[in-house]
MIKOLSE-337181 format. One line per 4 residues: number of its first residue (from 1); for each residue y, z, x of N, C-alpha, C. Coordinates in steps of 0.1 Angstrom, whole numbers, plus 5000, padded with zeros to 4 digits. Example, Ala and Ser with C-alpha at 12.3 -4.5 7.8 and 13.67 -1.06 7.14 Angstrom:
BEGIN
1) 4943 5078 5132 4955 5078 5123 4967 5078 5132 | 4978 5071 5128 4989 5071 5137 5000 5079 5129
This chain:
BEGIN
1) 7472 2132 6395 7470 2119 6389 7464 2121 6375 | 7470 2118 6366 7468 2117 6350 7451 2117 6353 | 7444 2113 6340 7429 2109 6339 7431 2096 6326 | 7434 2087 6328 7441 2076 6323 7428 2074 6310
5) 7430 2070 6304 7417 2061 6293 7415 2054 6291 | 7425 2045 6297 7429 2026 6301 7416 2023 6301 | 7412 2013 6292 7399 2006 6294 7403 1994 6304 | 7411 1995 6308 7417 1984 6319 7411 1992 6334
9) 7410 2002 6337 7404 2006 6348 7389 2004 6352 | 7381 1996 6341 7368 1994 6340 7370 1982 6347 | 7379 1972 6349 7381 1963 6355 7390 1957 6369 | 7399 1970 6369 7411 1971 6377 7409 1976 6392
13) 7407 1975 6404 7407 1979 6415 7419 1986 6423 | 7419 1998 6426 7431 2004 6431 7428 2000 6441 | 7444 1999 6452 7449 1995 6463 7439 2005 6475 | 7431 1998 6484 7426 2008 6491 7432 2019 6501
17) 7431 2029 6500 7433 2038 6507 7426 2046 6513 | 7431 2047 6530 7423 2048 6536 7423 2063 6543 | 7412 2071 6548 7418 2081 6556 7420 2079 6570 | 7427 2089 6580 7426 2088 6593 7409 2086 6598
21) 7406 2082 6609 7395 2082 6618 7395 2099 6624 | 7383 2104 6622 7380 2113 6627 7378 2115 6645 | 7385 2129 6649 7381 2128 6667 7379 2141 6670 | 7372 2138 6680 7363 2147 6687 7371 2163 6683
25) 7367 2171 6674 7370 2189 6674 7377 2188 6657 | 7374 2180 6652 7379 2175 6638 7372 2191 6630 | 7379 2193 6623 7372 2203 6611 7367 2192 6601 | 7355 2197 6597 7346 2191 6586 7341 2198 6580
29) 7341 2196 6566 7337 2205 6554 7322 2202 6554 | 7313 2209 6553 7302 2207 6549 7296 2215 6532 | 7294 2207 6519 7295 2212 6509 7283 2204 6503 | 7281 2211 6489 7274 2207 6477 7270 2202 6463
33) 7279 2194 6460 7281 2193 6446 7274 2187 6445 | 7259 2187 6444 7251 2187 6436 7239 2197 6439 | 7226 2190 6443 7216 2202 6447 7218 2211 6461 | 7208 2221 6463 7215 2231 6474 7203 2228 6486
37) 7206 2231 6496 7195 2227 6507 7186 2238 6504 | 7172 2235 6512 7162 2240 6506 7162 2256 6514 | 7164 2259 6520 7167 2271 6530 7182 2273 6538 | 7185 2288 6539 7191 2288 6551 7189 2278 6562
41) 7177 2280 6571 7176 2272 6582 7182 2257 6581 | 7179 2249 6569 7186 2237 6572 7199 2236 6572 | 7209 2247 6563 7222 2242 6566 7223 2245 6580 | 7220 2256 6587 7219 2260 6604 7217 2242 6608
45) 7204 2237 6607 7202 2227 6614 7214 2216 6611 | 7221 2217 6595 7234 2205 6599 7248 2210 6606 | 7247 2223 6604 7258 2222 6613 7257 2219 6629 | 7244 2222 6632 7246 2220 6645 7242 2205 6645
49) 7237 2195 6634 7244 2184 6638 7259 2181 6640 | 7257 2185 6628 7278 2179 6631 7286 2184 6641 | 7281 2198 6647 7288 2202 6660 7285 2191 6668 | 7271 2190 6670 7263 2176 6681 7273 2164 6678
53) 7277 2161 6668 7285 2147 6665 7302 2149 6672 | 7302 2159 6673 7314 2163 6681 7327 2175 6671 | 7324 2175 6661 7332 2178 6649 7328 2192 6648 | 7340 2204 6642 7340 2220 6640 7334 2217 6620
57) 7320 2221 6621 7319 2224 6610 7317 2231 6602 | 7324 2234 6586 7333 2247 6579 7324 2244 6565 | 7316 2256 6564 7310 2257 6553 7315 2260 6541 | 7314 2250 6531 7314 2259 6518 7308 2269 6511
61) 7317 2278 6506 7313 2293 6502 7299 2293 6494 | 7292 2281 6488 7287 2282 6477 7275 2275 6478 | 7273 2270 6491 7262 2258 6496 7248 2270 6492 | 7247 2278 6494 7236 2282 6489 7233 2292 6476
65) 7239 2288 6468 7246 2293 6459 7231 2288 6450 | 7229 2290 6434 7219 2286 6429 7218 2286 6417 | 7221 2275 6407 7222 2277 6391 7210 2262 6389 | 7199 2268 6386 7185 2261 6379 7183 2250 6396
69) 7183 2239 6392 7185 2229 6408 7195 2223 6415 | 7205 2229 6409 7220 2229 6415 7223 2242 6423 | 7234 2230 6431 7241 2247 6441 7254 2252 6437 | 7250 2263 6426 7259 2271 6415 7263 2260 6409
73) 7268 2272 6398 7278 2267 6384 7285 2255 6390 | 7292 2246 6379 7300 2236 6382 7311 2242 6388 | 7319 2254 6382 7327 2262 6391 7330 2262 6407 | 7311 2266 6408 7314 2268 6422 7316 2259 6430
77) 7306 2251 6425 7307 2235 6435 7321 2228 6432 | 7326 2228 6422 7339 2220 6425 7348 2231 6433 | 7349 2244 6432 7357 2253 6440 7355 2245 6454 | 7345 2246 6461 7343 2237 6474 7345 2229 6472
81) 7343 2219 6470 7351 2204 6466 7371 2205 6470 | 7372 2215 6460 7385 2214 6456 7392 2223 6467 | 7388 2232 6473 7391 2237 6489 7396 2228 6500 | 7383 2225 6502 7384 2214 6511 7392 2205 6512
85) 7394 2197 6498 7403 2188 6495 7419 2193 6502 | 7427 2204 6493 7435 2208 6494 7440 2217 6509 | 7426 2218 6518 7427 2223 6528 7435 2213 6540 | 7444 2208 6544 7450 2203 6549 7447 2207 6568
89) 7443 2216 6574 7432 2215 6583 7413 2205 6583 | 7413 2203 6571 7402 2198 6568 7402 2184 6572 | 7400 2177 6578 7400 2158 6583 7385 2151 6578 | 7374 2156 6573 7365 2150 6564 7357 2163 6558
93) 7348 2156 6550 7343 2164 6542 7326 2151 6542 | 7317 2160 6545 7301 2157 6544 7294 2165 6533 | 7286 2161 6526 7277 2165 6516 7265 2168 6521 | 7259 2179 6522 7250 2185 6523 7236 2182 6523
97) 7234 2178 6508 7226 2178 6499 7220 2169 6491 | 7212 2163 6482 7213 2153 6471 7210 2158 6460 | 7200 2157 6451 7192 2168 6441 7202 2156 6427 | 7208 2166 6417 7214 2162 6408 7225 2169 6403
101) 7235 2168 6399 7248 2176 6396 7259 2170 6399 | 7265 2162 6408 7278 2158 6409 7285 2148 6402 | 7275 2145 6390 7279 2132 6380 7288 2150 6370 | 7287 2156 6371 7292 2165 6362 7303 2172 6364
105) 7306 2169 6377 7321 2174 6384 7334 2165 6385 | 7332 2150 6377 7339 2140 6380 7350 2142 6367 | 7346 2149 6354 7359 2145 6347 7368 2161 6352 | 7357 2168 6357 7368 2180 6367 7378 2182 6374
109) 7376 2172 6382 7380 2171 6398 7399 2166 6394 | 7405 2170 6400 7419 2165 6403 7421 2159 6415 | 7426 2139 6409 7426 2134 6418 7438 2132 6425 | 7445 2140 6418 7458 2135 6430 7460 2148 6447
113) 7446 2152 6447 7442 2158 6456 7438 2152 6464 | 7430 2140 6464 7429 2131 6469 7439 2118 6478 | 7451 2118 6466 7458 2109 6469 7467 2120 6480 | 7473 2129 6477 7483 2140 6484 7472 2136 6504
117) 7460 2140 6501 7455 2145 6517 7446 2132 6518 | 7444 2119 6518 7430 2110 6522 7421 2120 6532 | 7409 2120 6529 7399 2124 6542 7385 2113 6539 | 7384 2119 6552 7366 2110 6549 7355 2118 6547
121) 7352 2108 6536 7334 2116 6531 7326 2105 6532 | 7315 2115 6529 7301 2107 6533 7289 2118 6520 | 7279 2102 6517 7269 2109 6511 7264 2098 6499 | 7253 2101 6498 7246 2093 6490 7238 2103 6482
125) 7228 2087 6476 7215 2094 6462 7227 2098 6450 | 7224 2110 6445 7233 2119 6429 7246 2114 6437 | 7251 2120 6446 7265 2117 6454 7273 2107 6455 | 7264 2094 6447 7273 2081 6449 7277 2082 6436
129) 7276 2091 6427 7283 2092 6408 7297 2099 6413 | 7299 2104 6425 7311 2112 6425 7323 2104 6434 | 7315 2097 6443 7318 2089 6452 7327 2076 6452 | 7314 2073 6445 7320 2062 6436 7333 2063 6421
133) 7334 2072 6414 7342 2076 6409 7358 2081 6417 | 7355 2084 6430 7369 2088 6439 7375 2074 6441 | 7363 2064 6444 7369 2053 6452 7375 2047 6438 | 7372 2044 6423 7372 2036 6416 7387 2043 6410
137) 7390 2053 6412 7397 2061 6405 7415 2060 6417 | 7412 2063 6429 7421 2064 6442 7422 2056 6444 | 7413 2046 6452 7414 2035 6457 7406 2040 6470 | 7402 2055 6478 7401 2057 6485 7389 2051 6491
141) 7387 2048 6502 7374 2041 6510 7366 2052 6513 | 7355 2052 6506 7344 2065 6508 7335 2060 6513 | 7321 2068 6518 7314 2061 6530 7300 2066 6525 | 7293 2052 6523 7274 2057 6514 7269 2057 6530
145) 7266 2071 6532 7257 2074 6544 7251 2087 6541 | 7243 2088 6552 7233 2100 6543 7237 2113 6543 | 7231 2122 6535 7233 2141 6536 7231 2141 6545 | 7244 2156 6547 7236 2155 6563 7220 2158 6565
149) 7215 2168 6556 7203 2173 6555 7190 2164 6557 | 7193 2147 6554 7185 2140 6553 7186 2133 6569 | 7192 2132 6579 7192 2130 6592 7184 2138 6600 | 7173 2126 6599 7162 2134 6603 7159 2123 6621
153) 7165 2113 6619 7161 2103 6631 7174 2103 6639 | 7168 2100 6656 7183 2101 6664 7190 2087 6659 | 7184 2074 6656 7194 2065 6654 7200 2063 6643 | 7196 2072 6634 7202 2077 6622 7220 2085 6627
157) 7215 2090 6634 7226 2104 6636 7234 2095 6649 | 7228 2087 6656 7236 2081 6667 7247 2072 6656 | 7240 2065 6646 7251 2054 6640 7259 2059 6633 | 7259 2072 6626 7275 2078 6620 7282 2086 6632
161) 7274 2089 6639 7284 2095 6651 7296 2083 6661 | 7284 2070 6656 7296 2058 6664 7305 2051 6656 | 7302 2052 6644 7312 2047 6631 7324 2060 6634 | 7321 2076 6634 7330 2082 6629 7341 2082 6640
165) 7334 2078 6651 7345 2083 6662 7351 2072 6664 | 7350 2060 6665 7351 2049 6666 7364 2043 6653 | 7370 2029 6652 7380 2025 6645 7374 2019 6638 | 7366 2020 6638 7354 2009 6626 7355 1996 6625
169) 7360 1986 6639 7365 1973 6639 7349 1970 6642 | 7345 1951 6636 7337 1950 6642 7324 1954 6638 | 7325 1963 6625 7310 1973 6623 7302 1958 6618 | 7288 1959 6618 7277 1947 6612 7266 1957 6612
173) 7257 1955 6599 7249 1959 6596 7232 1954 6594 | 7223 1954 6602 7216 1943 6599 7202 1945 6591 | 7194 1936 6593 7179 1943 6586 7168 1945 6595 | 7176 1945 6607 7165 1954 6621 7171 1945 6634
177) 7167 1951 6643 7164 1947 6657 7160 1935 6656 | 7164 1923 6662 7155 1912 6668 7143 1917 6671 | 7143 1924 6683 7124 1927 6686 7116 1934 6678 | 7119 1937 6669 7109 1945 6657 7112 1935 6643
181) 7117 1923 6646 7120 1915 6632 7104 1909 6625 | 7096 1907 6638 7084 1902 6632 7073 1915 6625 | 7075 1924 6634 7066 1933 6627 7074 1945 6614 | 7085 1946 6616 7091 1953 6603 7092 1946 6593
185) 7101 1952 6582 7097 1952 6568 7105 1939 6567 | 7115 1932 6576 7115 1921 6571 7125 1921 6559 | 7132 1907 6558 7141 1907 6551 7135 1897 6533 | 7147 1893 6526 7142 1887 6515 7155 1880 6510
189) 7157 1871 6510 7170 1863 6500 7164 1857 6488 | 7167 1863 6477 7163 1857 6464 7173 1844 6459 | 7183 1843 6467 7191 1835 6468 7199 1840 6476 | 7199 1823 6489 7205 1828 6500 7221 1818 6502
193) 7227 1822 6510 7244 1816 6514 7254 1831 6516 | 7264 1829 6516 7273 1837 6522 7281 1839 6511 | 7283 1855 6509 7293 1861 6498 7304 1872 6504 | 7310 1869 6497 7322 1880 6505 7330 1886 6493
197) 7332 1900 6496 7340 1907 6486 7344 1922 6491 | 7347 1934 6485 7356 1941 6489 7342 1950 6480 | 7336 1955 6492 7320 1962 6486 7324 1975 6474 | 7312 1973 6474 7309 1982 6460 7299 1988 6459
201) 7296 2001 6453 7281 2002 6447 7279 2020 6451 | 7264 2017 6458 7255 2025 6464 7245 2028 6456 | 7242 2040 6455 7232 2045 6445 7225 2037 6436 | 7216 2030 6431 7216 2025 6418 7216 2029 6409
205) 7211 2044 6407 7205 2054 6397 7221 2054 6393 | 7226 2062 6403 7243 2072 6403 7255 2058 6394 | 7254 2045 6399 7256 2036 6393 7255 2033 6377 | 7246 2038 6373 7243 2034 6362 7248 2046 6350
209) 7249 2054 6357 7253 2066 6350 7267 2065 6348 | 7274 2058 6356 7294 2054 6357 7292 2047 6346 | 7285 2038 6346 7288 2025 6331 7290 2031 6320 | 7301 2018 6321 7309 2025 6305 7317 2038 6300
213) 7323 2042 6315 7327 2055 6319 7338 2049 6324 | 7350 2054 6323 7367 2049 6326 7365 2051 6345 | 7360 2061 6348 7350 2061 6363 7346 2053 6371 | 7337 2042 6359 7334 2029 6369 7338 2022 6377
217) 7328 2020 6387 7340 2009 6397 7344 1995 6390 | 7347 1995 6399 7355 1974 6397 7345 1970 6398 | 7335 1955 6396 7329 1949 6402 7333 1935 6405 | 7344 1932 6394 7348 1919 6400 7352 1914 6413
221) 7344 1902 6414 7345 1892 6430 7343 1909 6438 | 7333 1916 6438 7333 1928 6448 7315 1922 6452 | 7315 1931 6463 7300 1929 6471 7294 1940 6471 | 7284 1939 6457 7276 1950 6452 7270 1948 6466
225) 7265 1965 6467 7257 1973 6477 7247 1982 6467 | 7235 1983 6473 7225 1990 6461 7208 1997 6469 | 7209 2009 6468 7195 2013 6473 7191 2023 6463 | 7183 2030 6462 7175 2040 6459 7166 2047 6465
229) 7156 2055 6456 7145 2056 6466 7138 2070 6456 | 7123 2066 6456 7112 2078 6444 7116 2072 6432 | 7117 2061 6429 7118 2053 6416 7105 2049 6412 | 7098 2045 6401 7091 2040 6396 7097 2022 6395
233) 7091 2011 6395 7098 1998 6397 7102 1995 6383 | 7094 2002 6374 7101 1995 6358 7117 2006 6357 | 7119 2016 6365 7131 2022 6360 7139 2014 6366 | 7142 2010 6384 7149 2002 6389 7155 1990 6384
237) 7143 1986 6373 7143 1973 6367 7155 1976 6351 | 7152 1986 6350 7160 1988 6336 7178 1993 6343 | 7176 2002 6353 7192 2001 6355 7198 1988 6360 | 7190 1980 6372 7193 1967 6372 7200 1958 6360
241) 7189 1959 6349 7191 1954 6337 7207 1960 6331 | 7207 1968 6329 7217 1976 6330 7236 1976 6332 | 7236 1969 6349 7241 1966 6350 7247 1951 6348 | 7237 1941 6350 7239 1927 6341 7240 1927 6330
245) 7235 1935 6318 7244 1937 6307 7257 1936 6306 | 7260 1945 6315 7272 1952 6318 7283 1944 6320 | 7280 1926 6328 7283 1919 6334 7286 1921 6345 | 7283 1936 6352 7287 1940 6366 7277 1929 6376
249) 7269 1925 6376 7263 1915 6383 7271 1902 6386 | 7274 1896 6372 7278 1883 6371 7292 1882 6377 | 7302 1897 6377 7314 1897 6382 7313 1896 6400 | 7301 1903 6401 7303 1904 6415 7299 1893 6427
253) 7301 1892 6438 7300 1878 6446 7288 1879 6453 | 7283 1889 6453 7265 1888 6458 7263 1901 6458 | 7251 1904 6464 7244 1916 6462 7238 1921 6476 | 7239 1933 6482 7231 1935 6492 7224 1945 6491
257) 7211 1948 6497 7203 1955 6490 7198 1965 6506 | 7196 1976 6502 7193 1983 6510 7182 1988 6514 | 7180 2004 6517 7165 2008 6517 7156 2010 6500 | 7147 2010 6494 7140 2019 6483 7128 2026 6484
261) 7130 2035 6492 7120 2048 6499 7111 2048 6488 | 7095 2050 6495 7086 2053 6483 7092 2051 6466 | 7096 2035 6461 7100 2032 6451 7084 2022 6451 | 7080 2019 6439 7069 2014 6437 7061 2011 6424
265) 7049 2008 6424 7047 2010 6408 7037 2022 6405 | 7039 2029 6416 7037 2046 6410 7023 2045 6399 | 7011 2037 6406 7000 2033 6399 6997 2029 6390 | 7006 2020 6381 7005 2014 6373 7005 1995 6375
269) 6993 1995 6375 6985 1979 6381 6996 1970 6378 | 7003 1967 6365 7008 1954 6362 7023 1955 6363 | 7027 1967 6373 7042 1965 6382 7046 1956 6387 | 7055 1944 6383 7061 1937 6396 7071 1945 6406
273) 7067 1941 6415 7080 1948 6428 7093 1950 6423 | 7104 1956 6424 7116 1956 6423 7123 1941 6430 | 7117 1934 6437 7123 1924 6444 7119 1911 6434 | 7110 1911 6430 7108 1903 6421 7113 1900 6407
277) 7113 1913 6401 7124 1917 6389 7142 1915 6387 | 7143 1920 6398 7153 1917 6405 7163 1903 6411 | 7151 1894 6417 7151 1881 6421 7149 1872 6405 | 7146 1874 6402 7146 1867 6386 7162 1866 6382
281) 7162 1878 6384 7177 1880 6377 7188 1874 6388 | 7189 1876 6398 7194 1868 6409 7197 1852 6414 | 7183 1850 6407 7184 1833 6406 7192 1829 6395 | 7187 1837 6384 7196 1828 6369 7211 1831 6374
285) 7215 1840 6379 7230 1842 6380 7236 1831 6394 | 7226 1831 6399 7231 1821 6410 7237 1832 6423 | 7238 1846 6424 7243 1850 6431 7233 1854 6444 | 7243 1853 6456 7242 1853 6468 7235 1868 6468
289) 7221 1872 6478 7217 1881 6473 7208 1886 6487 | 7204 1901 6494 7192 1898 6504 7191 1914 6507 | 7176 1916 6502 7167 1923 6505 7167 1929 6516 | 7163 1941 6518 7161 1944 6535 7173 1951 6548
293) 7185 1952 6543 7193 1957 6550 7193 1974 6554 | 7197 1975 6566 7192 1990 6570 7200 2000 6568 | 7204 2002 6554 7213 2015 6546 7203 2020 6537 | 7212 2032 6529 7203 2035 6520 7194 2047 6525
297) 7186 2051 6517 7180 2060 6519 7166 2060 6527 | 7167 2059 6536 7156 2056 6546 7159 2064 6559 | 7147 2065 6562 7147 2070 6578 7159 2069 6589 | 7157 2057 6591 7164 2049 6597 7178 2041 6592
301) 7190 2047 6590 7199 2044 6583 7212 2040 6586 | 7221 2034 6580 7236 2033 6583 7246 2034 6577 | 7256 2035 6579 7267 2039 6568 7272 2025 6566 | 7281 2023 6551 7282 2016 6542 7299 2023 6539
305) 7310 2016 6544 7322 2017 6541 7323 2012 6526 | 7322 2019 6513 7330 2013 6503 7342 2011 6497 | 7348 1999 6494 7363 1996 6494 7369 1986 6502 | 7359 1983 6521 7367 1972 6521 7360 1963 6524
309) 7367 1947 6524 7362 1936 6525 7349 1935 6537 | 7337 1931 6528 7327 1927 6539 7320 1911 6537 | 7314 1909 6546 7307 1894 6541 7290 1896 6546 | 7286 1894 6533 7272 1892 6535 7263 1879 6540
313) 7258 1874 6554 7253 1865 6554 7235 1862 6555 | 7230 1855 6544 7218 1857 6543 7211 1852 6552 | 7215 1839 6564 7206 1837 6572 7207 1841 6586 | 7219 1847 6589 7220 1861 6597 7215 1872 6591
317) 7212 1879 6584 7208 1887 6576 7218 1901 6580 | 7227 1901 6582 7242 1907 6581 7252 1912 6571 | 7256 1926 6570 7264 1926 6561 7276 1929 6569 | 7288 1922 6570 7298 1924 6582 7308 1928 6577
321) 7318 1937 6584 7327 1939 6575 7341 1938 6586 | 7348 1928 6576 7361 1919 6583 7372 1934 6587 | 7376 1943 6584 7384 1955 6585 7382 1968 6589 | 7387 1976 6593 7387 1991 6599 7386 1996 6582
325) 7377 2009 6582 7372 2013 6573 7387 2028 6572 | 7397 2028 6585 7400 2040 6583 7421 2034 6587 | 7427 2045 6582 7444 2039 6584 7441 2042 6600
């Protein structure tokens, strides 16, 4: 696939494409295009998640590989990348890692490697600059869920093991348990009602780095999705800003918001929250919007199909998605 310069793809949404559903003895790539796990031992401990999830997991040559806080040269990491891809035994491909580097592998990458083999990936944090560039670029439905590396909780690792095996009919996403709704963190609609669109997003940081990049996703009538996490609140506030420049806010049909892990005002007294910053901006736009949903970078997490139609409802506090995430 060409690498087009059409300033029309800044606004244009490719037809979604989807991959097969993954089943039990599936080969899965496990790779790094961006930072490297911090030891041997932890790639040991993802693979024998992903064995645990049911799946034969196949390492990339380069995962511990080491250039400054990347895992190797751009070379190497896209070599894995571009393996896998082309590996036609391969039925998904997991990210490792998060750190920073895979915003640097995107005008690299050949996408009609993608279009030739659909598979499923997964990964967040740096990972949604690359991620998001597959989807904006293919059309292909990629999936914001975490490194493996960062599956540290069983109901973390129980809810992509039941998305992956599963047809993805039916998935709903919420902002906790009924029985822990009064004592947990609780939800927030800076403006509430029901929005529906064909999602979008992840990362905020990784987000912000696409703009104004032929890369970017679509946002029109789409259902921004957005977490972070180790932010200071005035930076969140500036890529926010950022984006509504952008008119990516005003295009999109609401907003759902995820985890923002130790995000904060990092001691500086006269921080407003990110929800408040945020909610300002929310209200003047009028858009459908809510705090609190259990994706993102948190403990406790879930995967986030980007690409197809979901509906967010704020006083269910639900983000539902009308379609199978997989052909």
């Amino acid at each position: 696939m060409s690498q087009s310069t059409d300033t029309d793809l800044l606004i244009r949404r490719m037809p979604a494409l989807k991959a097969p559903k993954l089943v039990a003895g599936d080969r899965v790539a496990l790779i790094c295009p961006s930072g490297r796990p911090s030891t041997p031992s932890v790639v040991q401990r993802c693979t024998k998640i992903v064995e645990e999830m049911g799946f034969s997991p196949v390492l990339g040559k380069h995962v511990l590989a080491v250039h400054g806080p990347m895992a190797g040269l751009d070379s190497q990491r896209l070599n894995d990348l571009t393996d896998a891809l082309a590996d036609e035994s391969i039925r998904g491909i997991f990210f490792l890692s998060g750190g920073w580097g895979s915003l640097r592998l995107v005008s690299l990458l050949s996408f009609d490697l993608i279009l030739d083999s659909p598979k499923v990936m997964m990964g967040y944090g740096e990972n949604t600059s690359l991620l998001a560039a597959i989807n904006a670029t293919t059309g292909l439905v990629v999936f914001h869920g975490p490194n493996i590396e960062q599956i540290t909780k069983r109901y973390t690792f129980d809810a992509c093991k039941a998305l992956f095996q599963s047809n993805g009919s039916k998935y709903a996403i919420s902002c906790g348990d009924s029985s822990d709704e009064m004592f947990g963190s609780g939800s927030y609609a800076p403006v509430g009602g029901v929005a529906e669109g064909i999602t979008v997003g992840g990362n905020l940081s990784a987000l912000s780095f696409l703009s104004g990049t032929i890369y970017a996703p679509s946002y029109k009538d789409g259902l921004l999705v957005l977490d972070d996490a180790n932010e200071f609140n005035g930076t969140l506030e500036r890529w926010f800003t950022n984006l509504h420049l952008g008119g990516c806010l005003r295009a999109s049909s609401g907003v759902a918001f995820g985890g923002f892990e130790n995000c904060g005002g990092k001691g500086a007294e006269n921080s407003l929250p990110f929800e408040d910053t945020a909610g300002e901006t929310l209200r003047e736009l009028g858009k459908t919007s809510l705090f609190g949903l259990k994706f993102g970078q948190r403990a406790e997490t879930n995967v986030v199909p980007i690409g197809i139609p979901a509906r967010l409802d704020t006083e269910s506090a639900t983000l539902e998605f009308s379609e199978s995430p997989f052909s």
